[in-house]
Structures are given as structure tokens and as C-alpha cells.
C-alpha positions as CSV (number, residue, x, y, z in Angstrom):
1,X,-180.5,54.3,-60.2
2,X,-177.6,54.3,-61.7
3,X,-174.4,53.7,-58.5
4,X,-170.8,53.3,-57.3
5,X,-168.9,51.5,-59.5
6,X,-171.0,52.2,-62.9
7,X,-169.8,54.3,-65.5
8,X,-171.4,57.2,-65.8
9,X,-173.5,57.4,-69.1
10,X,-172.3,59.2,-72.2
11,X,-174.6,62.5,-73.1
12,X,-175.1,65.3,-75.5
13,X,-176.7,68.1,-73.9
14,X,-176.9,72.0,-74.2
15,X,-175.2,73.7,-71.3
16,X,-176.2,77.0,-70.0
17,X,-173.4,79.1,-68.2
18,X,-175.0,82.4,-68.3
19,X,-178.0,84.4,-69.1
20,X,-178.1,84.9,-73.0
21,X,-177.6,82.7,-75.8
22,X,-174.1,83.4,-76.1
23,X,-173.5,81.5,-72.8
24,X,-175.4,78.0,-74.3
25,X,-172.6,75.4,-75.7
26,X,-172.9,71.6,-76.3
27,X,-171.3,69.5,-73.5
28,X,-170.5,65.8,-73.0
29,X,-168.6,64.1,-70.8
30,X,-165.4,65.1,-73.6
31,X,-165.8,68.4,-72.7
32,X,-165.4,67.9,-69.2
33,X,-161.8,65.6,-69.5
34,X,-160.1,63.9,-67.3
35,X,-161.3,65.7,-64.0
36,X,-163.2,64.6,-61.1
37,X,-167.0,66.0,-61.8
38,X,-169.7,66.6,-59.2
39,X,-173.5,66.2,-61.3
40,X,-176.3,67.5,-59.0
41,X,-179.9,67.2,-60.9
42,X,-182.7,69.1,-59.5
43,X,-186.5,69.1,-60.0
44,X,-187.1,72.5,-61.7
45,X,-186.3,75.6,-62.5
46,X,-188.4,78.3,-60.2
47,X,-188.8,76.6,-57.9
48,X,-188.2,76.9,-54.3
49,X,-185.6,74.7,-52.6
50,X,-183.4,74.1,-55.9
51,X,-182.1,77.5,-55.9
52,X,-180.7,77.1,-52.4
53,X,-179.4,74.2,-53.5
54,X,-177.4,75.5,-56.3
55,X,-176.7,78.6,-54.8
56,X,-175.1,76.8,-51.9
57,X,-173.0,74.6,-54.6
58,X,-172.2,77.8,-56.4
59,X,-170.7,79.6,-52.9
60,X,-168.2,75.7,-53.2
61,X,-167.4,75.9,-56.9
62,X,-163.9,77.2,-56.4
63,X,-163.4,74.3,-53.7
64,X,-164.3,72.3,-56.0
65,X,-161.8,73.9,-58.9
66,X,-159.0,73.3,-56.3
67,X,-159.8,69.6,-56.1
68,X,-159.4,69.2,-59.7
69,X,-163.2,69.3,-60.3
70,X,-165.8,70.4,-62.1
71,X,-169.2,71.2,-61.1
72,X,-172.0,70.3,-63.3
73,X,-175.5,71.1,-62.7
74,X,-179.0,69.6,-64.5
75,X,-182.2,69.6,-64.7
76,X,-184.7,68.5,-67.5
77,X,-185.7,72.3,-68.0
78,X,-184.5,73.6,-71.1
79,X,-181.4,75.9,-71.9
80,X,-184.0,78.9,-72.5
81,X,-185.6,78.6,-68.9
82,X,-182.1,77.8,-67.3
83,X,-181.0,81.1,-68.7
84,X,-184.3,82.5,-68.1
85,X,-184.2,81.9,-64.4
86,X,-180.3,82.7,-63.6
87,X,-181.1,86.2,-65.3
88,X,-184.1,86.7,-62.9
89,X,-182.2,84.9,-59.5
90,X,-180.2,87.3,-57.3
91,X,-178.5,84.2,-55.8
92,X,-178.2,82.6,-59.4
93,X,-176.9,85.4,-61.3
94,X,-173.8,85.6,-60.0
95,X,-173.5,81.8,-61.1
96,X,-170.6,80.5,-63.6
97,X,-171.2,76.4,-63.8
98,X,-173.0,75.1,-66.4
99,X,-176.4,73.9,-65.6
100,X,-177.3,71.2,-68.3
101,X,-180.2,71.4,-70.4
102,X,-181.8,67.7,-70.0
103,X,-184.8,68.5,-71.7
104,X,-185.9,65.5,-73.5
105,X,-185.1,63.4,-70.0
106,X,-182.7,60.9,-71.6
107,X,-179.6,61.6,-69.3
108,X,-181.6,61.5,-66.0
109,X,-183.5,58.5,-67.6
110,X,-180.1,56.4,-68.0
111,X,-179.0,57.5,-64.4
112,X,-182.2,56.0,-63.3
113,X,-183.4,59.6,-61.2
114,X,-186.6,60.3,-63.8
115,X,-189.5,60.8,-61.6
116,X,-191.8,59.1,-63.3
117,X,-195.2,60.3,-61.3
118,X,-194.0,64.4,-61.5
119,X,-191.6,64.1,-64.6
120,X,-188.6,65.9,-63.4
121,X,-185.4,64.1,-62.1
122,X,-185.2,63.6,-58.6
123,X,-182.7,65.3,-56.3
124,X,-179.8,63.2,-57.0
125,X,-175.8,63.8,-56.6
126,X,-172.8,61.6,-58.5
127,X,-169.4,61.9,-57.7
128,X,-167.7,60.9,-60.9
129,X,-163.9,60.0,-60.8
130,X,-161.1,61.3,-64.0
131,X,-162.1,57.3,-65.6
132,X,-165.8,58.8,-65.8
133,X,-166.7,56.0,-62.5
134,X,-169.3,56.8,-60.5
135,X,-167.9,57.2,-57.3
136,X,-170.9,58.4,-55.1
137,X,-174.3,58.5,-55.9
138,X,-177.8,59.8,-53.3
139,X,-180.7,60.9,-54.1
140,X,-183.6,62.4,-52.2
141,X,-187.2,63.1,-51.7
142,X,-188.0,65.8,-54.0
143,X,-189.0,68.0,-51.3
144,X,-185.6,67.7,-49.3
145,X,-182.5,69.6,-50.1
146,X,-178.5,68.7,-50.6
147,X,-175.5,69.7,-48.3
148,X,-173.2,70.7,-50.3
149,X,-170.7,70.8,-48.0
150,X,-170.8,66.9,-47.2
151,X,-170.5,66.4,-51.1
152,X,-167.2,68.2,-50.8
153,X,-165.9,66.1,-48.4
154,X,-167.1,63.1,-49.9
155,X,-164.6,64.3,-52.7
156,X,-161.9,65.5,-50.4
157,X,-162.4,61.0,-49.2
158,X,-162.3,59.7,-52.3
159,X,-159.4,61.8,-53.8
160,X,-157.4,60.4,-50.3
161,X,-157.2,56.7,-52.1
162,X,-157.3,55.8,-48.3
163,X,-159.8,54.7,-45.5
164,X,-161.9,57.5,-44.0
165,X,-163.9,57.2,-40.4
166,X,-166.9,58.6,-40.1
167,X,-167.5,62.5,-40.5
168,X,-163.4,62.6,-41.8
169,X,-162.8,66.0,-42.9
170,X,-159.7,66.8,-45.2
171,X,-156.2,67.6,-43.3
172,X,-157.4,64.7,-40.4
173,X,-155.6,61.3,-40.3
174,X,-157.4,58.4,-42.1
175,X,-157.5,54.4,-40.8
């Protein structure tokens, strides 16, 4: 896997931001400029645990915004079934990130989170800084879920340039 430190591989993907075709574009990292960007992979669409996942980043997003960055989802489902399943998702419908269509596996294959044995990508979370630098990377079992809220203040840490103690939360003094 892919970690701190590594640049964050280039990619070509269709991005889903809604529920009809309309809302597919072509993103790469380009499109996403010189911001901080949050890219959370998850197994599969309909499924049970992703969309409390997502849903829980979604409820952030404008956190996010206010920190200068963008939130990026993925999964190696294609744009079709990502729009597909935000259409029939009360908690995803409401949704306005993209969700990247990884569909032939090559991004989550270069990030190293392709599980091999079930052929999804594995739960897996990069903080990427404006110079496209990872700056945080995890990944999990694919049967556990994210906190969301610990990814935002991973970014609130990072954005500080300065030394954070354990469970630092924005606002409090750092070392």
C-alpha cells in the first residue's frame, strides 16, 4: 500500500455526483487542483456498512470545504451502479461528492488496496496534501467501518504544520 510521503498516483476515472448521466464527468487529480483531498475507497456498492460510511463522510463534507478540501469517494463499481445506488439510498441521495468510478481496478491497484481474494478495494483512507503527497493513509478489514470524524482531525493536524499530542482536536494548543 501505497503511504505517507508517496505521491499519490495520477488517474483517469469517471466521477459520479448524482443520479443520472448528466451528473458523470471525467476526473483526475487536475480537476481537483491545488487543495487538500480526502480519497476513501469502499468495497461495494449495496452493500451494508459502506453506506454508513459515506453517509457519515457526506454529513462532514462542508467541514471539509472549510478546510480547503475536497472529498473524493471510490469504489471499483462502475459510474452506472454508483448512480444507480445514490438514486435508490435515502442516506445517499442527498449526496453531492463525487464517488469515482474505479471500474477496471487500476487506481486502487497502484494504491496498493486491491483485494485480491474478493476483488474490491479494501477500506482504505489518504489524506493528500495541495503537492498531491500522501499525507495519511489506513486501511481496514473489509468488514470494519471509518470514523470520519477522526479523518477530519487528522486534517485539521496536518494543516497545523505543527506537533499534535495525542487525540489533538482543532482550536487546542499543539507541542
Amino acid at each position: 500500500m501505497l503511504s505517507v510521503g508517496n505521491k499519490f498516483p495520477e488517474f483517469k476515472l469517471t466521477a459520479v455526483s448524482g443520479t443520472s448521466p448528466e451528473s458523470f464527468s471525467e476526473a483526475s487529480l487536475e480537476t481537483y487542483g491545488k487543495q487538500w483531498k480526502i480519497v476513501f475507497f469502499w468495497p461495494k456498492d449495496f452493500t451494508f456498512v459502506c453506506p454508513t460510511e459515506i453517509a457519515g463522510f457526506g454529513k462532514l463534507e462542508g467541514d471539509f470545504k472549510d478546510r480547503d478540501a475536497v472529498l473524493i469517494g471510490a469504489s471499483t463499481d462502475s459510474d452506472f451502479v454508483h448512480a444507480a445506488w445514490r438514486g435508490s439510498h435515502n442516506d445517499l441521495k442527498p449526496l453531492t461528492f463525487p464517488w469515482l468510478a474505479d471500474i477496471k481496478k487500476d487506481l486502487a491497484s497502484k494504491l496498493g488496496i486491491l483485494n485480491e481474494e474478493a476483488g474490491v478495494a479494501n477500506r482504505a483512507t489518504f489524506i493528500v496534501d495541495p503537492e498531491n503527497i500522501i499525507r495519511y493513509a489506513e486501511m481496514t478489514d473489509l468488514s470494519v467501518g471509518r470514523n470520519p470524524n477522526e479523518t477530519l482531525r487528522i486534517l485539521d493536524a496536518l494543516q497545523t504544520d505543527e506537533l499534535c499530542p495525542c487525540n489533538w482536536h482543532k482550536g487546542e494548543a499543539t507541542l
